[in-house]
N, C-alpha and C positions, 0 to 999 in steps of 0.2 A: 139703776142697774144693781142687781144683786150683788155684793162683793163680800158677804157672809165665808166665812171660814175655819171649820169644823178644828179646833185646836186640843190634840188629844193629849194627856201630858201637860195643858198649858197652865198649872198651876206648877209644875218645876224648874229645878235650874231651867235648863236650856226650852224647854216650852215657853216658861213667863217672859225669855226676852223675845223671844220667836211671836210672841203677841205684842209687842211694844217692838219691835220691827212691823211687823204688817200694818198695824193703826198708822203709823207713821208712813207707811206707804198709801194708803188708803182705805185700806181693808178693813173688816168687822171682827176680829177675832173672836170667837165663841170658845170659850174652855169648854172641854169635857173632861171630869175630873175625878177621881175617888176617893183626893185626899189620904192615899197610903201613905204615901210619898211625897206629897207635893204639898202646898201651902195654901189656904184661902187668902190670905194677906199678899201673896202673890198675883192674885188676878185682880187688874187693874187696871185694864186696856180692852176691856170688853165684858159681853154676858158672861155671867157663870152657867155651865151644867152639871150637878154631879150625877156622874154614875158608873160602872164598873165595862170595860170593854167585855164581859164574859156575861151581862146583861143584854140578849139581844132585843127583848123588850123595849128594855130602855135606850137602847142605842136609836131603834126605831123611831121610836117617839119624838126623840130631838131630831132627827134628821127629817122628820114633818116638822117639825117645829122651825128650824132653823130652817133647814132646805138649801144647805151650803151647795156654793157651785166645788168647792176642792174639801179634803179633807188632811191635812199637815199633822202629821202622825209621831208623838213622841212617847205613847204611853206605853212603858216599861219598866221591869225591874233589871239593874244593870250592874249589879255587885258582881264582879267575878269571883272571887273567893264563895260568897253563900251559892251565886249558880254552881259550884264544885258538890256543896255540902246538899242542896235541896233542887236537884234537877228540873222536879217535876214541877215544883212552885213554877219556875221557869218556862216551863212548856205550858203548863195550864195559862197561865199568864200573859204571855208573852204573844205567844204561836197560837195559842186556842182562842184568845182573847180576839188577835189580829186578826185569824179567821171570822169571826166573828163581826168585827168593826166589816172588813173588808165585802162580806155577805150583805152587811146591812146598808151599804153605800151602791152595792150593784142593783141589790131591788129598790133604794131612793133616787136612781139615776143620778147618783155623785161619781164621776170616771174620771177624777184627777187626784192624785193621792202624792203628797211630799213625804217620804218615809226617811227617818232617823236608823239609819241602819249602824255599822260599826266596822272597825278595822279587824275588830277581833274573829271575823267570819275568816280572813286570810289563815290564824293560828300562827304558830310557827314556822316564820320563812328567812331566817338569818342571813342574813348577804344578798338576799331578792329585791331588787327596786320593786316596792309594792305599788305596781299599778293597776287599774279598775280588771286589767282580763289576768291577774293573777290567780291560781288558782285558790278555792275558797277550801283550806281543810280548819279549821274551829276543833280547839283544843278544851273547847269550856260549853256548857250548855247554856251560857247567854251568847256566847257566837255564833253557834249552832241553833240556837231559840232567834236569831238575826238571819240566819241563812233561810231557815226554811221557812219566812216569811218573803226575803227575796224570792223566792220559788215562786209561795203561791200567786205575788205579785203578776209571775210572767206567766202565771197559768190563767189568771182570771183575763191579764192580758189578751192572751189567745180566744178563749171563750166568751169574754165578753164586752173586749176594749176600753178595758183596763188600762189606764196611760199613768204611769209614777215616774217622781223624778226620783232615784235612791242616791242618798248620800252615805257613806261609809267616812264615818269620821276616826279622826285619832283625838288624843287626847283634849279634852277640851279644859279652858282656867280662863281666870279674867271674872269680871263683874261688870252690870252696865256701868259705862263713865260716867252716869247721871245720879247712881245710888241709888236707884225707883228699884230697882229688883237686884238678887245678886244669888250669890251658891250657900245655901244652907241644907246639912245632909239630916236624919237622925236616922239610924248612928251615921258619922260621918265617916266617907272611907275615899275620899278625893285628896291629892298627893295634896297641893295646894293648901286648902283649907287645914287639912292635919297639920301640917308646917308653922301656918296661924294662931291654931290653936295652941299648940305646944309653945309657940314665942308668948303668947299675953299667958301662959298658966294654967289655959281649962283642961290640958294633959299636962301630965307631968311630962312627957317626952312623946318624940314621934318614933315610931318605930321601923324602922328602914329594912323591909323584906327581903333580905338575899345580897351579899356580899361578894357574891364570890363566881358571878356572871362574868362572860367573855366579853367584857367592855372594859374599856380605857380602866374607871375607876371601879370596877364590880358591880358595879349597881346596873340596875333597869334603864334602856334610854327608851325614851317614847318624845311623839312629833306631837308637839303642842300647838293648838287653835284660841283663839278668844273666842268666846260665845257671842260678842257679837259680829265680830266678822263671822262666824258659821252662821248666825242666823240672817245675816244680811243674802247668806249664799242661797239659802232655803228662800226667799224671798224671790232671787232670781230663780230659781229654780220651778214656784208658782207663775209667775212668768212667763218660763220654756212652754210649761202645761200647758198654757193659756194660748198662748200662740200657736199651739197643735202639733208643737213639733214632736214629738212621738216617746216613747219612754229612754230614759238612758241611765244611765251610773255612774257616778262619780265621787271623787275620796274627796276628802276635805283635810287638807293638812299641808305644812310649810314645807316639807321637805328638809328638814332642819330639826335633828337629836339633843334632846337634852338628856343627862344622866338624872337620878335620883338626889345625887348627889349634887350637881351641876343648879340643880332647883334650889335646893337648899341653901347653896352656898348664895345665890343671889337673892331668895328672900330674907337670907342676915342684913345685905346688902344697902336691899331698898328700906328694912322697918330699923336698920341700924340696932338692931338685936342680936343675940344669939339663939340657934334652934338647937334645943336640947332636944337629943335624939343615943337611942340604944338598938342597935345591931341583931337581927332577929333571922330566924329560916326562913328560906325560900316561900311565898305560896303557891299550890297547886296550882296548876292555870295559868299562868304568870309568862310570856315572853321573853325574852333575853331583848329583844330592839323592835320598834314597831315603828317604821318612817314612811312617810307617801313621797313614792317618786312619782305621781301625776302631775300634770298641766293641765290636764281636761277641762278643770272648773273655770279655769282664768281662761285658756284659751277658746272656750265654749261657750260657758255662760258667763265672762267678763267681769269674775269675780277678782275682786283687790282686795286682801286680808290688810287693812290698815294698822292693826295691833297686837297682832301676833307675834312680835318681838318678846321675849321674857322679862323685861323690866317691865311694859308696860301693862304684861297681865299681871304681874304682881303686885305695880303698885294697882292697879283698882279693884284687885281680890281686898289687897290690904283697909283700901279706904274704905268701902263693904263690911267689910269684916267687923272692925273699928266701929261701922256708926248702924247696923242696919237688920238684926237677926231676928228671924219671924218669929220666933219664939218670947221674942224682948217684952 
């Protein structure tokens, strides 16, 4: 039996473990890749592809080649700050790119598609338990470059039975517990990692955007996930597909705020360090709280986030960190 599947993005953070979750299921992961972003030392759990999602050619080509039955979609640019500054990279990229992947899986008859969507499609919603049928208004053009790929999802849906699982995640940290893959940015712009860096020296300080937010201590709170409980979700999510059960939505996230602050103070914690850190303006784009008030994924698809507690994405960001940069 075929169990090939088309992994876009799977040379990045959360792709390469999303390919080292599937092998370990059973699965074939195939990268498709372009190496903007992502790492060749990364893939390591199956074929390499590279090529650009805004090559339909070449998208073509691998999907004769491979001939996945799903396609597990992460490839994206996700900066919010530069989607502020460079929209259109965004749109080109993102949405045009997706259009594109999404074209060339309906004429390969591949009709099962796991999409890496985002919390940031909701935008600013302060005080709203964020669940899947909140409404989506997107503050930023990577939220907005996320939404209107949910669209076309449910239009191809309609026209040509198009079935996706979409996850809309919040913030993700953590590294595999194994050290086989882990989060390495360039530039890096991940709270986590910054925090790292700035404790061993490669910044001189972290710089903490915005002080003076409507939270406990000023700062930013956002609902943290480990990557691999997200990717264990995405997993079941191929699954749902598979089974026939029909397209659906669902957030990925504990339900449970941390501050920017609140990160900080427990990655001193766990590396028994101090995080040098300087006080800076707000950035455009930027949320005051982003929390998932869902159940859906646990009560649907039977998902258990085993480590998404903040110590224990810290320490395996840390151990990562310490021993494992693709760049080394």
């Amino acid at each position: 039996m075929n169990k090939n599947i088309l992994v876009t993005g799977g040379a990045g953070y959360i792709g390469s473990h999303a390919c080292k979750a599937l092998k370990a299921a059973g699965f074939v992961p195939v990268t498709y890749d372009n190496l903007s972003t992502g790492w060749q030392d990364a893939v390591k759990f199956g074929p390499f592809e590279q090529g650009d999602l805004t090559d339909r050619a070449r998208l073509d080509e691998v999907f004769a080649k491979v001939k996945p039955v799903a396609v597990m979609h992460f490839g994206a640019l996700s900066d919010v700050g530069q989607s502020m500054r460079e929209p259109g990279l965004y749109w080109h990229n993102n949405a045009t790119g997706s259009l594109q992947l999404i074209e060339a899986m309906v004429a390969a008859g591949c009709l099962n598609m796991v999409f890496s969507s985002t919390c940031a499609t909701y935008g600013e919603q302060d005080g709203v338990t964020l669940d899947e049928d909140c409404v989506q208004r997107p503050i930023n053009a990577y939220g907005a470059s996320k939404k209107a790929i949910e669209e076309m999802l449910a239009n191809f849906g309609a026209s040509h039975g198009l079935q996706s699982v979409i996850f809309r995640y919040f913030n993700v940290a953590g590294a595999d517990p194994d050290g086989e893959v882990g989060e390495f940015h360039r530039p890096e712009t991940h709270l986590v990692p910054l925090i790292l860096d700035a404790i061993i020296g490669k910044r001189a300080a972290l710089t903490v955007f915005g002080t003076d937010y409507d939270t406990p201590d000023g700062t930013c709170i956002r609902d943290y996930v480990h990557v691999s409980d997200l990717v264990d979700a995405h997993v079941l999510g191929l699954e749902w597909l598979r089974a026939e059960n029909g397209s659906r939505v669902f957030n990925l996230g504990t339900g449970t705020g941390f501050s920017v602050k609140e990160v900080m103070d427990q990655s001193g914690i766990v590396t028994n360090k101090p995080v040098p850190f300087e006080n800076g303006a707000r950035r455009a784009g930027d949320c005051t709280k982003l929390v998932s008030g869902s159940r859906r994924a646990r009560d649907e698809l039977g998902w258990q986030p085993t480590r998404s507690d903040m110590k224990t994405m810290i320490e395996d960001a840390w151990r990562w960190h310490q021993t494992g940069h693709y760049e080394a």
